[in-house]
C-alpha positions in Angstrom: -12.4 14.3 -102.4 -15.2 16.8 -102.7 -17.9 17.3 -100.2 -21.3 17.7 -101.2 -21.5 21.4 -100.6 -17.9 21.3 -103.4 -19.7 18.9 -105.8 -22.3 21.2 -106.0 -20.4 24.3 -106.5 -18.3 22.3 -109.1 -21.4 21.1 -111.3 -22.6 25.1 -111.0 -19.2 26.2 -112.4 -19.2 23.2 -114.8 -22.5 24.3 -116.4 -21.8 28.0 -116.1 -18.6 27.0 -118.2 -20.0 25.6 -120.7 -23.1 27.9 -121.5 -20.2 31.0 -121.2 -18.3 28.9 -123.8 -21.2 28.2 -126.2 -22.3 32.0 -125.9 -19.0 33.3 -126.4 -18.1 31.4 -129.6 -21.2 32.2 -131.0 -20.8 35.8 -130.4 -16.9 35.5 -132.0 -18.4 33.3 -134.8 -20.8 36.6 -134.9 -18.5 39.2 -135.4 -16.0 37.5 -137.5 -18.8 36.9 -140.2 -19.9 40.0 -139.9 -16.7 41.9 -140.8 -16.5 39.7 -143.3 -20.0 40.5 -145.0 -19.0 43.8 -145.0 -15.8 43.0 -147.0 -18.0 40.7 -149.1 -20.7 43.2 -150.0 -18.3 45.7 -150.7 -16.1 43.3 -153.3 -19.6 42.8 -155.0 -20.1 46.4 -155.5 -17.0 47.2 -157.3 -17.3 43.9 -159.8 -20.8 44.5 -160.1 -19.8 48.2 -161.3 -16.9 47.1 -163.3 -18.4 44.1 -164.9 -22.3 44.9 -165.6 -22.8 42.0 -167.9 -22.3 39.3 -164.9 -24.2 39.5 -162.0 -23.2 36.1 -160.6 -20.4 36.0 -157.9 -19.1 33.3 -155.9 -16.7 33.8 -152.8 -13.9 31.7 -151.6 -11.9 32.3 -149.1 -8.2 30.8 -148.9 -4.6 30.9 -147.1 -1.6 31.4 -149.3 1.8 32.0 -147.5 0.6 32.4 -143.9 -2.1 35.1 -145.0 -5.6 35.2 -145.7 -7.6 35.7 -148.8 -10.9 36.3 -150.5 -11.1 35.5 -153.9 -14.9 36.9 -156.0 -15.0 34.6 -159.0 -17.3 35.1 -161.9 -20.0 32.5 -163.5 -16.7 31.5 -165.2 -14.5 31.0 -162.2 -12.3 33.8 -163.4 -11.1 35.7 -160.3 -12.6 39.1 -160.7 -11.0 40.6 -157.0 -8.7 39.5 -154.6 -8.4 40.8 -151.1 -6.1 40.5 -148.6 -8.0 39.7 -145.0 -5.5 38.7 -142.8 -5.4 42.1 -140.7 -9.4 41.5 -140.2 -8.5 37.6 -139.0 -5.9 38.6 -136.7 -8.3 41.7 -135.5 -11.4 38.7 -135.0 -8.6 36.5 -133.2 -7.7 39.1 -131.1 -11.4 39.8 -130.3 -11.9 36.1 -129.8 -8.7 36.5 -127.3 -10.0 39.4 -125.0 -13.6 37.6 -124.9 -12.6 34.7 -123.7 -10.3 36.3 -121.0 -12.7 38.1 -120.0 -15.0 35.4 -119.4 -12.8 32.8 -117.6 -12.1 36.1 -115.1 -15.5 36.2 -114.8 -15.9 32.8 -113.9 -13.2 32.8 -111.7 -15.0 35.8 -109.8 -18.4 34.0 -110.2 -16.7 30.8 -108.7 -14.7 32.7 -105.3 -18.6 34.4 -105.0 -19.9 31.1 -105.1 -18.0 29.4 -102.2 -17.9 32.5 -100.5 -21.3 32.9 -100.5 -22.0 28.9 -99.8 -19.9 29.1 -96.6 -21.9 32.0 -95.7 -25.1 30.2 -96.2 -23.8 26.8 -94.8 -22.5 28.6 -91.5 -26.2 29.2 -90.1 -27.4 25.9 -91.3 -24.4 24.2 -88.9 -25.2 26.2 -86.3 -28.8 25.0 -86.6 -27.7 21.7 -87.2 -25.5 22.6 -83.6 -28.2 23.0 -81.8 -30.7 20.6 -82.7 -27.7 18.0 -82.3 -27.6 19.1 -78.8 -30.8 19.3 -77.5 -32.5 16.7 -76.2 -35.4 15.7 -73.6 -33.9 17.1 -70.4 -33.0 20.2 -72.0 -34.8 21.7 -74.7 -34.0 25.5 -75.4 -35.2 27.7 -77.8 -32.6 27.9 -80.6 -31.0 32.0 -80.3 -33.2 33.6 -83.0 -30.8 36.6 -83.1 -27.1 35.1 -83.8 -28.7 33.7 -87.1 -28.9 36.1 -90.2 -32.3 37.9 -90.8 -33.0 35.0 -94.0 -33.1 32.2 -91.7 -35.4 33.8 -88.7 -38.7 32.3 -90.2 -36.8 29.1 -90.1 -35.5 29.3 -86.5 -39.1 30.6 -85.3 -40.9 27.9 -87.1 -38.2 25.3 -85.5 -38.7 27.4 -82.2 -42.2 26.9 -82.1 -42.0 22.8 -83.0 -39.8 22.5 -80.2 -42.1 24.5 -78.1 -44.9 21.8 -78.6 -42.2 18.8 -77.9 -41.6 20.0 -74.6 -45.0 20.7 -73.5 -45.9 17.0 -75.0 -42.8 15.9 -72.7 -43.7 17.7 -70.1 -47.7 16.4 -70.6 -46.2 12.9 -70.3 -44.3 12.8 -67.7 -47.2 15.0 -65.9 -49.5 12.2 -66.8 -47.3 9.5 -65.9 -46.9 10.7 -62.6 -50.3 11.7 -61.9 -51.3 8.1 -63.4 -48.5 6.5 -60.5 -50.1 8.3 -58.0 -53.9 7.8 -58.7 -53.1 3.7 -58.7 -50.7 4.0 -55.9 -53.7 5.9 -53.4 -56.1 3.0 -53.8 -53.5 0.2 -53.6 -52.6 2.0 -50.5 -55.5 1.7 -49.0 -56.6 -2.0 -50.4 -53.3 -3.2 -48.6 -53.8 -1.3 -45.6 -57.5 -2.2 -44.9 -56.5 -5.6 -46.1 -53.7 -6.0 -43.3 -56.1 -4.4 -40.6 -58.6 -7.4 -41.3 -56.3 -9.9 -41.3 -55.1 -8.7 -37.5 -58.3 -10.5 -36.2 -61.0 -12.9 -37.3 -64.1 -10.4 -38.4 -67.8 -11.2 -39.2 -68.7 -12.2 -42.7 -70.4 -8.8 -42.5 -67.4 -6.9 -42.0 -65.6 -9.3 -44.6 -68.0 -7.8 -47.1 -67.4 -4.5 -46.4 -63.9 -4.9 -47.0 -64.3 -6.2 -50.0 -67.0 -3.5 -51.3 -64.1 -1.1 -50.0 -61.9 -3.0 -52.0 -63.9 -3.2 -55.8 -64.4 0.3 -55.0 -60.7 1.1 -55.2 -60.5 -1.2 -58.1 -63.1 0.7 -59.9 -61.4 3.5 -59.4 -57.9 2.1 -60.6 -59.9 1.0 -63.7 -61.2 4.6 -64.5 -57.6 5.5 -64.2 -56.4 2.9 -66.7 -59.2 3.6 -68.9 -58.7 7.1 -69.0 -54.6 6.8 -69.9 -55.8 3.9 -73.0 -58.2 6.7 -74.0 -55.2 9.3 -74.3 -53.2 6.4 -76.3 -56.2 6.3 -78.5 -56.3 9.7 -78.7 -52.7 10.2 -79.9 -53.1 7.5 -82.3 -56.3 8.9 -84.0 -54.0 11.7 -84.1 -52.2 9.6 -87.3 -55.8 8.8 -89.2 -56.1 10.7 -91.8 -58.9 13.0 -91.9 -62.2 12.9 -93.6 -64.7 15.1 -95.9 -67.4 15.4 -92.5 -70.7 17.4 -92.1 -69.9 19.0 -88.6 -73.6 20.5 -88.3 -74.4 16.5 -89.5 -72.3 15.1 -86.5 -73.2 17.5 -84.0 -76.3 16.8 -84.5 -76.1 12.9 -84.0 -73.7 13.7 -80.8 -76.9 16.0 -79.7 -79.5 12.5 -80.3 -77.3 10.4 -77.9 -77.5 12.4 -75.1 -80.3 14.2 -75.1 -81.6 10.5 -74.2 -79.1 10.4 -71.3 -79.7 13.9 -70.2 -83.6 13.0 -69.8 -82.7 10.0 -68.0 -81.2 12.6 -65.0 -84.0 14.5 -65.5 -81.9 17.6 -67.0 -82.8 19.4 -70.3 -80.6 19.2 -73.3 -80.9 22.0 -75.8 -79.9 22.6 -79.0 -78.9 25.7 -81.6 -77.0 24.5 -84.7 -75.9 26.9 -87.4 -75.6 26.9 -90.6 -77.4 23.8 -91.8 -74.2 22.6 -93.3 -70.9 23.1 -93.0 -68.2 20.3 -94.4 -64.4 20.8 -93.4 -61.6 18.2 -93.5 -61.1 16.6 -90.5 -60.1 13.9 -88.0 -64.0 12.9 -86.7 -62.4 10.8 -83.6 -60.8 13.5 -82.3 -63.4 16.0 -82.8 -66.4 13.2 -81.2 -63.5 13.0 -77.8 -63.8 17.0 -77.6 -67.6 17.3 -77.8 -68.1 13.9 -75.9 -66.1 15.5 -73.0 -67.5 18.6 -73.2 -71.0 17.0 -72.7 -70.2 14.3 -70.2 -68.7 17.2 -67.8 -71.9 19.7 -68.9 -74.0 16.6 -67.6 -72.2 16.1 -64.7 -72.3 19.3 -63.0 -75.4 20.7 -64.1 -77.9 20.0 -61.4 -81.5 18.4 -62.6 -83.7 20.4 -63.8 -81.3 22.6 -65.1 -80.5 23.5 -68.9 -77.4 22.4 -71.0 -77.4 23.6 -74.6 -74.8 22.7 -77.5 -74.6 25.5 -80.3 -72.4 26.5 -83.3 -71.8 29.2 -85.5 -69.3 30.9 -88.0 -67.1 33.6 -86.8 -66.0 36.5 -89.1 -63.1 34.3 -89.9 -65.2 31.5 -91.3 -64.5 29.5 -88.7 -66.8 27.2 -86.8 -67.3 28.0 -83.2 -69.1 24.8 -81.0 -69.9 25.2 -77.5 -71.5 23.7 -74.8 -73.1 26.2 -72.4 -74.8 24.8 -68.9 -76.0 26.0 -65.4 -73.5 24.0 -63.8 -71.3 25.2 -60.8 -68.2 27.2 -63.1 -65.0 27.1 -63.2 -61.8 28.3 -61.6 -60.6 30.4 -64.7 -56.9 30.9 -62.6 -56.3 27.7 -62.2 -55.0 25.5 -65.3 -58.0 23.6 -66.3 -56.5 21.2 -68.9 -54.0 20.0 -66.6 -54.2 16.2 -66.0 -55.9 14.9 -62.9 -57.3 17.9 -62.1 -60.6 17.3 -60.2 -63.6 20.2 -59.8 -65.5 19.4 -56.4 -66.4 16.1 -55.2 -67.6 14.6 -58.4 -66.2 11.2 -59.6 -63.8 10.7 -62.4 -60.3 10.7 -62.9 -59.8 14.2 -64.1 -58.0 13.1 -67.5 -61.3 14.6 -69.9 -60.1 18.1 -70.1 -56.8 17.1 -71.0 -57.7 14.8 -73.3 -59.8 17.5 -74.9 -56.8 19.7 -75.3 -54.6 17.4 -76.8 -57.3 16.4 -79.0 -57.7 20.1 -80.0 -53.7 20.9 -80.0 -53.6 17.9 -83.2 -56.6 19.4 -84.9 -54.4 22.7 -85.0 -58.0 23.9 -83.3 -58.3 26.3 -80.2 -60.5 25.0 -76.7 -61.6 27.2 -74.1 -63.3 26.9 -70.8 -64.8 29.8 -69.4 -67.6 30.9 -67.1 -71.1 32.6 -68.2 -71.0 36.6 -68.4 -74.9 36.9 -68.8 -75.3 36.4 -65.1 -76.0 32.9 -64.6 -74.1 29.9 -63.1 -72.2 27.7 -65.4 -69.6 27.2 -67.6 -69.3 28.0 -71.1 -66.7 24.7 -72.8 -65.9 25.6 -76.5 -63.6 24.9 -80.0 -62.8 26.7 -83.0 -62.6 24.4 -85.9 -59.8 26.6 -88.4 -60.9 24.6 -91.5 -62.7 26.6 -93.7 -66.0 25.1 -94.7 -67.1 23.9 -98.1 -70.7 25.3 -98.0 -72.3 26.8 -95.8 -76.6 27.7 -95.4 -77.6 29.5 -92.7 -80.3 28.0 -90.8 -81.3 27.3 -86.7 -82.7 24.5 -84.7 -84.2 24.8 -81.8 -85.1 21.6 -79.5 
């Protein structure tokens, strides 16, 4: 039995076969008529030159006692010439001989190249096929770029860099689920414990209800916690929608309406400076309404009143959109790793999950998110994306609220 790597050299070395055989008998067939035009022609010369009365000849060629003849025959059918041709059949058979020879050596060379040059190729592909086989969650290693011939490096790079993302989503997860276990485990803790202490004695029904504020506090904190790990499940599932013709400028721009309304409510000033007027790209608008949401929510939440926030965009010399959300906030620890779950900035509440929902948001967009702090002297924190789809048209223009 053939493998599939044989079957296909096989059908290659059937087809070349054939197209060698149908090129070589029509270059025999070629030559043979050819030296025999040149007999013909000349027979017709020497009757016409003989005979100028008749100008009409017909040839026929026959084989008589193992040898070859062509006969030139008048209007009459009276043989005019005869010609012995067997030396020129036996000189086109011999030709005929040596080209095909020479052709099935060529295809036996073509066919040694062929597997010779298939193991070649196949070697890399199971030593790719090796390594992917082995890895697996525990142990994901970059696949050796340099034991791999130069062809297939883009190919090992490209797998290099997929299995770069799988581990850091692994390693996201399991970072998540941890943090998750022990952000429900802390207030369970202390429920049960404050729970136990009360039961030790009969309390007033004033102490009672302190308890139990204690305990829907915890709750509500177990519930931001839940809510923030659905959110992530949403997230990765929006990651699967497929992604829509959307005015960014448009949808900024409504995301700007809703909480400008909230911003006044904490008596803080929401600002912004939209450019150009339009600017379409393809993309996933439930992703893209978690980064700006979070950006926002976190502007709002540590800008003090009175204080501005403002939400621009613009196109870099790429043609790329830039959004960010600039406010007078408190900043940021740039050393420390920002989009890492559960990670908490001062004594605010919430569960920490927003910046790293943002990021993952931005990693399936194939986008890039930054967090920064102001350069132009002020307090606060700069929070920003670049959208890499190109837009469909773009006009500049600026609004100012």
């Amino acid at each position: 039995m053939f493998s599939k790597t044989g079957l296909v050299n096989l059908k290659f070395f059937a087809l070349l076969s054939l197209l060698l055989f149908i090129f070589s008998a029509s270059f025999v067939n070629s030559i043979e008529q050819m030296m025999l035009n040149s007999e013909i022609v000349e027979m017709t010369e020497i009757a016409s030159n003989s005979n100028s009365n008749n100008k009409n000849f017909s040839i026929e060629q026959r084989e008589e006692l193992e040898k070859y003849y062509i006969y030139l025959k008048n209007s009459s059918g009276e043989i005019i010439l005869k010609r012995d041709i067997t030396a020129l059949k036996n000189y086109s058979d011999y030709i005929a001989i040596l080209i095909y020879s020479a052709n099935f050596g060529i295809l036996i060379v073509i066919y040694i190249f062929a597997e010779i040059l298939s193991r070649e190729t196949r070697e890399p592909v199971l030593k790719l096929n090796r390594y992917i086989k082995n890895i697996n969650e525990k142990s994901i290693e970059e696949i050796p770029v340099n034991e791999l011939p130069q062809e297939f490096h883009l190919l090992a790079n490209t797998l290099n860099e997929l299995l770069y993302r799988i581990n850091n989503f692994i390693f996201s997860q399991k970072e998540l689920f941890i943090g998750a276990s022990h952000e429900l485990k802390t207030p369970l803790a202390v429920i049960k414990l404050k729970n136990q202490v009360t039961l030790l004695r009969k309390r007033t029904s004033e102490e009672y209800i302190e308890v139990l504020k204690l305990t829907n506090e915890k709750i509500d904190e177990m519930n931001r916690v839940v809510s923030d790990v659905l959110n992530i499940g949403r997230q990765e599932s929006a990651q699967f929608e497929p992604p829509v013709e959307l005015d960014v400028i448009k949808f900024l721009n409504s995301r700007f309406r809703d909480f400008k309304i909230l911003a006044e409510s904490q008596d803080k000033i929401l600002l912004s400076n939209l450019e150009p007027n339009e600017f379409y790209a393809s993309i996933q608008e439930t992703l893209l309404h978690q980064i700006i949401q979070n950006f926002l929510q976190n502007a709002l939440k540590f800008t003090p009143k009175s204080k501005k926030i403002e939400l621009i965009s613009k196109t870099n010399s790429y043609g790329h959109l830039v959004i960010e959300v600039i406010d007078e906030g408190i900043g940021v620890d740039e050393k420390a790793d920002l989009f890492a779950p559960f990670n908490r900035k001062g004594e605010k509440s919430g569960v920490g999950l927003g910046l790293f929902i943002a990021k993952s948001a931005a990693d399936a967009m194939g986008s890039k998110i930054y967090v920064k702090n102001r350069v132009d002297g002020l307090n606060g924190t700069i929070a920003g994306i670049e959208l890499k789809t190109r837009p469909v048209c773009q006009v500049s223009f600026n609004i100012g609220v």
